[in-house]
PAVO-860141 format. One record per residue (C-alpha): residue number from 1; residue in three letters; x, y, z. Coordinates in steps of 0.05 Angstrom, whole numbers, padded with zeros to 5 digits. Example, Ala and Ser with C-alpha at 12.3 -4.5 7.8 and 13.67 -1.06 7.14 Angstrom:
% residues 2
<dodren seq="1" type="ALA" u="00246" v="-00090" w="00156"/>
<dodren seq="2" type="SER" u="00273" v="-00021" w="00143"/>
//
This chain:
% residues 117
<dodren seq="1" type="UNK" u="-00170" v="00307" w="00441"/>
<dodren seq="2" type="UNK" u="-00228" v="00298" w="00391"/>
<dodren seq="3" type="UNK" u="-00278" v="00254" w="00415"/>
<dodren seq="4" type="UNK" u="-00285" v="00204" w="00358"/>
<dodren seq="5" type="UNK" u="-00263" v="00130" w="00353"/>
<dodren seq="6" type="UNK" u="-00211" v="00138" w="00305"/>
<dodren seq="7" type="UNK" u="-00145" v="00138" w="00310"/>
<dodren seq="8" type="UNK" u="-00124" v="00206" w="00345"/>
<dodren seq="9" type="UNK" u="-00057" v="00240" w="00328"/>
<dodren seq="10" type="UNK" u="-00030" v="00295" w="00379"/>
<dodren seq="11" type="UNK" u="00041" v="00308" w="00350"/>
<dodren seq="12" type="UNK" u="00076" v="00316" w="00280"/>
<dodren seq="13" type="UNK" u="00117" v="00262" w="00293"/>
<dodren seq="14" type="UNK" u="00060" v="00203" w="00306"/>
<dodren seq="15" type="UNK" u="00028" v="00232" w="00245"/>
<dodren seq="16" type="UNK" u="00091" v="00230" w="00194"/>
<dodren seq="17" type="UNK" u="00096" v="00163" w="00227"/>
<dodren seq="18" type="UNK" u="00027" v="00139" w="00204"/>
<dodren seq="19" type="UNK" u="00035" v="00173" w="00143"/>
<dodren seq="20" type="UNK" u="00103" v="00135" w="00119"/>
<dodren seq="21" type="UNK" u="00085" v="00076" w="00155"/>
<dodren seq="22" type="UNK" u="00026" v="00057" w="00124"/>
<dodren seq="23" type="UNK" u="00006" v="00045" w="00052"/>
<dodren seq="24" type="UNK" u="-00061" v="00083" w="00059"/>
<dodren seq="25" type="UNK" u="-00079" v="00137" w="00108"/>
<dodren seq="26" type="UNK" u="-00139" v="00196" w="00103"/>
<dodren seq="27" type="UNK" u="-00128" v="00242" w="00165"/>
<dodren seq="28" type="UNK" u="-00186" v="00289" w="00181"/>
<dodren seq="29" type="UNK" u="-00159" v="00347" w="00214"/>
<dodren seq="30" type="UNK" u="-00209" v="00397" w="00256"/>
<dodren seq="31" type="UNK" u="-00258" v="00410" w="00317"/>
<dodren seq="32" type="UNK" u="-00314" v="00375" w="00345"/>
<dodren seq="33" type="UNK" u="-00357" v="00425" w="00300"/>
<dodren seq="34" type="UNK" u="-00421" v="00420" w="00254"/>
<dodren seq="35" type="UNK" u="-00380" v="00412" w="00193"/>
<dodren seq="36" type="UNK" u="-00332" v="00365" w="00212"/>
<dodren seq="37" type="UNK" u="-00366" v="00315" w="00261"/>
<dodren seq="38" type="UNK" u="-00406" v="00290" w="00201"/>
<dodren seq="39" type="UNK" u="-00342" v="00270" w="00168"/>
<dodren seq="40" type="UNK" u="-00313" v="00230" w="00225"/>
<dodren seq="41" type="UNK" u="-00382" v="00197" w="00232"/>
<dodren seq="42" type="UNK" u="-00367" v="00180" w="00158"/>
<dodren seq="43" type="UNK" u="-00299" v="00158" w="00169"/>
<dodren seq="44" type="UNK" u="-00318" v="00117" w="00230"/>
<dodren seq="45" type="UNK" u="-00365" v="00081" w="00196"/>
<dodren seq="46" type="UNK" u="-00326" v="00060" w="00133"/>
<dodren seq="47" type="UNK" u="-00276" v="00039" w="00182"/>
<dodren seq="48" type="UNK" u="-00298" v="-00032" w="00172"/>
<dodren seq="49" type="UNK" u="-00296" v="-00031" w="00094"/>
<dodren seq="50" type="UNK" u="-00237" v="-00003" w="00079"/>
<dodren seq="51" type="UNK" u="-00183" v="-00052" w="00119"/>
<dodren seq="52" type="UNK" u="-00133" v="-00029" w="00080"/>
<dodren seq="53" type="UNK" u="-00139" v="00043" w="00097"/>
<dodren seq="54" type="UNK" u="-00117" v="00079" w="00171"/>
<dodren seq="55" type="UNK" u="-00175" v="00133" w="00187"/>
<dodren seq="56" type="UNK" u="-00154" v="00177" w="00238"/>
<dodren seq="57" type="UNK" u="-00156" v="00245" w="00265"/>
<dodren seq="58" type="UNK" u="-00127" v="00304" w="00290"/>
<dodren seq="59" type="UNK" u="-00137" v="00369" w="00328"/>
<dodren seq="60" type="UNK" u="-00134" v="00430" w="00287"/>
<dodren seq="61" type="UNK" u="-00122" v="00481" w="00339"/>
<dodren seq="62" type="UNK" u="-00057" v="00460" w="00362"/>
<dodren seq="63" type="UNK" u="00015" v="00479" w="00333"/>
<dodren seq="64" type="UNK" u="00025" v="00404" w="00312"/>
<dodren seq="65" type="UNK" u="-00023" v="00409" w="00258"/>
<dodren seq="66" type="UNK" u="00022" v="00453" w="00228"/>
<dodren seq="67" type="UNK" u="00031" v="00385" w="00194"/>
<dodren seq="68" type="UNK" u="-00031" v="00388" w="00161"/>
<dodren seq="69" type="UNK" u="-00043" v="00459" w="00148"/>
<dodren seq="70" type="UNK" u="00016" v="00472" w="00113"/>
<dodren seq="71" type="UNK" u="00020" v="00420" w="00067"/>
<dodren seq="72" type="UNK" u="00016" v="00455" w="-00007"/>
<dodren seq="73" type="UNK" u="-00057" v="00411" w="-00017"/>
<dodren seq="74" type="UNK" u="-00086" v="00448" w="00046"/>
<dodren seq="75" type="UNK" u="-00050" v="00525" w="00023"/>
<dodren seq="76" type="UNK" u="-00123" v="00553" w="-00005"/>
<dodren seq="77" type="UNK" u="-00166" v="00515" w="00048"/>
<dodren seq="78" type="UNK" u="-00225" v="00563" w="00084"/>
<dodren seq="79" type="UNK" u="-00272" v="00515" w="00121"/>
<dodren seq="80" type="UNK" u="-00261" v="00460" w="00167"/>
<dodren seq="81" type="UNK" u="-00246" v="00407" w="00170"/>
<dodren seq="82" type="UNK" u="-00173" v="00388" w="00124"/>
<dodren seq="83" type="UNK" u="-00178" v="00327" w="00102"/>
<dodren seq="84" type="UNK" u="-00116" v="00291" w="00066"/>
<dodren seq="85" type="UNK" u="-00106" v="00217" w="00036"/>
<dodren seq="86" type="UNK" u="-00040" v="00201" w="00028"/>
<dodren seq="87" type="UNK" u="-00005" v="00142" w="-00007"/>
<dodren seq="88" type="UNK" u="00057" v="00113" w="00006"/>
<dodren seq="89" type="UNK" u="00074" v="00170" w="00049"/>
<dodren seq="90" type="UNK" u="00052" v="00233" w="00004"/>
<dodren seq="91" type="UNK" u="-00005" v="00265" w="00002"/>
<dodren seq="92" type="UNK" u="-00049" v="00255" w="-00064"/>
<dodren seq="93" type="UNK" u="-00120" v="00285" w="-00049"/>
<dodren seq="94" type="UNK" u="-00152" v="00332" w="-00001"/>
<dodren seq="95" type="UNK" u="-00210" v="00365" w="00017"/>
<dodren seq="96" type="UNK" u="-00235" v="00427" w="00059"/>
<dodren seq="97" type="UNK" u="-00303" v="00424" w="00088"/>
<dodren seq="98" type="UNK" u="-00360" v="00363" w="00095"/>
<dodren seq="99" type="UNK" u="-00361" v="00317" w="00058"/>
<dodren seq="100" type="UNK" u="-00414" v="00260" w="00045"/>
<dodren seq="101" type="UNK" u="-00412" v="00199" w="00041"/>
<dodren seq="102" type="UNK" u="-00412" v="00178" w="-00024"/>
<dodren seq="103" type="UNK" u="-00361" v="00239" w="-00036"/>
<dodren seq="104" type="UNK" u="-00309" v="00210" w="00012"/>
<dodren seq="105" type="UNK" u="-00314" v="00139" w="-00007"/>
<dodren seq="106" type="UNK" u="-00314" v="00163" w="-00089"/>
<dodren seq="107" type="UNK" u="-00253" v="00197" w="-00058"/>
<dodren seq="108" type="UNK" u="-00226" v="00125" w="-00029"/>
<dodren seq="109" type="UNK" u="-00238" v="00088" w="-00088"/>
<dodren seq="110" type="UNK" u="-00199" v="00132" w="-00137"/>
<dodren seq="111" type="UNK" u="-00144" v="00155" w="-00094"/>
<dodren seq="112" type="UNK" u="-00126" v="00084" w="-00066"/>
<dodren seq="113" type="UNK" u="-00121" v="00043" w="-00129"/>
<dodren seq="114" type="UNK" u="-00058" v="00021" w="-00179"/>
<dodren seq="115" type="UNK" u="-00050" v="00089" w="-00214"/>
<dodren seq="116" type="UNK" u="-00012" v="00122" w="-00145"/>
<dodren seq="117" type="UNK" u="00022" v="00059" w="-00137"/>
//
């Protein structure tokens, strides 16, 4: 298990769950590494404003994040860690490596408004 304080999702099934169960989710799949604990540091703390979205995480070396990695969004993907956003159950933005912050909450802001409504 990673150790952040987000939401942490150890099969496919409790992450197509989140995903079609909630309006907004960004799942950051990958290791407790250099390029990918600065993103869940991010996502932690925009936790608090973004309500509307579910933040959470999963491991990347195990077979459920098969879920991840094989989504057509992630197909090209070199560096850790995957992130996707997905809206009302599909996925409509990713992203393969850090990320700052203002990249991931420019991210938020454009992918969770009317237009993928």
């Amino acid at each position: 298990m990673l150790l952040t304080n987000l939401k942490h999702l150890e099969t496919k099934n409790a992450a197509e769950s989140l995903v079609h169960c909630n309006e907004n989710v960004m799942i950051c799949c990958g290791r407790m590494g250099p390029m990918c604990v600065p993103v869940y540091e991010i996502m932690e703390e925009l936790q608090p404003r973004y309500p509307h979205v579910v933040f959470a995480d999963m491991e990347f070396d195990t077979k459920d994040a098969a879920f991840i990695k094989n989504l057509p969004e992630c197909r090209s993907f070199m560096g850790l860690p995957f992130t996707v956003y997905f809206k009302n159950g599909k996925a409509v933005h990713s992203t393969s490596s850090i990320q700052t912050e203002d990249q991931i909450t420019t991210i938020l802001n454009n992918v969770f408004t009317e237009k993928y409504k």
